[in-house]
C-alpha positions as CSV (number, residue, x, y, z in Angstrom):
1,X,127.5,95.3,105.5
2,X,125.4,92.1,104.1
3,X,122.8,94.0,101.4
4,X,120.6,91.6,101.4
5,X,119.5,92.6,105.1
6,X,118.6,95.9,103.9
7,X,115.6,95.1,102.3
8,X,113.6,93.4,104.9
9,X,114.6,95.8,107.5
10,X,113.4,98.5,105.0
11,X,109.8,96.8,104.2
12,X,109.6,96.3,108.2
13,X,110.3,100.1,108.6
14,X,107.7,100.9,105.8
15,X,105.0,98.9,107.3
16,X,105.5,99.9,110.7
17,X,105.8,103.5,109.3
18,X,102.3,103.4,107.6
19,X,100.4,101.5,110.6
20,X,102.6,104.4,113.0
21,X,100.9,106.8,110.6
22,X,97.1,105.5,110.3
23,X,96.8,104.9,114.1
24,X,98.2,108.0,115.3
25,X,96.2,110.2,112.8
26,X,92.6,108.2,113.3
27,X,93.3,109.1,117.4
28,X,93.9,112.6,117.1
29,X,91.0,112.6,114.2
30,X,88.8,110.8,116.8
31,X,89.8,113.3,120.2
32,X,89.1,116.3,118.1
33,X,85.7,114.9,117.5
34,X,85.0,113.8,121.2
35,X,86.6,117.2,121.8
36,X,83.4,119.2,119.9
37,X,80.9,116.7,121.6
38,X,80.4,114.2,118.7
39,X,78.0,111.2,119.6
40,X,80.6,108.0,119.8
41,X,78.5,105.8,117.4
42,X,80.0,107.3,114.4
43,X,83.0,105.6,115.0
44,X,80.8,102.3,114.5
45,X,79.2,103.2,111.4
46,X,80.6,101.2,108.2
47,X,81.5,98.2,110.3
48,X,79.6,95.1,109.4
49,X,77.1,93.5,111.3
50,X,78.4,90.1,110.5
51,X,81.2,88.2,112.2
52,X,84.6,88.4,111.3
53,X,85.6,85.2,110.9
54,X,82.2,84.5,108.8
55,X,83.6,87.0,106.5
56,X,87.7,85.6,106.2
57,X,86.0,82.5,105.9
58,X,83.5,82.7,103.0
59,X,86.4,84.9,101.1
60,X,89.1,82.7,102.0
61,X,86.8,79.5,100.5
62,X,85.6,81.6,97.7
63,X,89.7,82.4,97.1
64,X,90.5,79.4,96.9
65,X,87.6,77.8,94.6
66,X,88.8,80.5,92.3
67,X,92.2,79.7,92.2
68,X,91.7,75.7,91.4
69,X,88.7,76.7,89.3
70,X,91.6,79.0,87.1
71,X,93.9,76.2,87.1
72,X,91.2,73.9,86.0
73,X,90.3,76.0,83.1
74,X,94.0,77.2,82.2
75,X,94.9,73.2,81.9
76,X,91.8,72.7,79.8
77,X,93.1,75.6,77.4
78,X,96.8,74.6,78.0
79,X,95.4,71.0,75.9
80,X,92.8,72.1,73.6
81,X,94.5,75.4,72.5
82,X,98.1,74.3,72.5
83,X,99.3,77.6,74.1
84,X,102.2,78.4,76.4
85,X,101.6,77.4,79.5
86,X,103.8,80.2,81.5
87,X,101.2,82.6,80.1
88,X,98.4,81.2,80.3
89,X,98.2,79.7,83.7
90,X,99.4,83.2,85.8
91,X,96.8,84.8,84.2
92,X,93.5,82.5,83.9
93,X,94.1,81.9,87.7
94,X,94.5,85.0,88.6
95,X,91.3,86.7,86.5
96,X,89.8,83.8,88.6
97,X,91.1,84.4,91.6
98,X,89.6,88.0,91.3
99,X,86.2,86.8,90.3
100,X,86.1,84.9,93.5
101,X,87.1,87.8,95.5
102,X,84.6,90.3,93.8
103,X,81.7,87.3,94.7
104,X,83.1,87.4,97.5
105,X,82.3,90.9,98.6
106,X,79.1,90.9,96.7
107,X,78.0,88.2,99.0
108,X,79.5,89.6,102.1
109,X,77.2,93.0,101.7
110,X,74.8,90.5,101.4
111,X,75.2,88.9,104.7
112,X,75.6,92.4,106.3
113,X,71.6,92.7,105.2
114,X,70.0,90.0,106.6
């Protein structure tokens, strides 16, 4: 048998497995509630007020500003430090990358409150 088919087959199984897993337990955790009489609107609580796509959007632009503002800054540091560029380009855009995505969710709370 071809090996190499093993390993997306297996990371299919493992994803399927842990979405199998997370549906199946939030039902029965959710009938069990309904069961003892629970008010629905808990099963709301925690979900922003905002849109969706608002949200994917302003992290997906704020992703990306952060990656070309790493590899902005990692070129600059590439020419004035004279460092090697396989390590310092990986990891300036990626510290980057972060600091968008950490705005990001700052800013997304922050939509949730108006």
């Amino acid at each position: 048998m071809n090996e190499g088919i093993l390993v997306p087959i297996s990371m299919f199984l493992v994803i399927f497995g842990i979405i199998y897993l997370y549906l199946s337990t939030r039902n029965k955790e959710r009938l069990a509630l309904i069961e003892k009489g629970a008010d629905a609107s808990i099963f709301l609580r925690g979900h922003s007020k905002s849109p969706i796509w608002k949200v994917i959007l302003l992290n997906l632009a704020l992703l990306l500003m952060g990656i070309g503002l790493g590899m902005l800054i990692a070129s600059i540091l590439e020419k004035s430090l004279a460092v090697v560029p396989d390590a310092i380009y990986p990891g300036v855009t990626f510290t980057t990358a972060g600091i968008s995505l950490f705005i990001g969710y700052i800013m997304t709370k922050n939509l949730d409150k108006e």
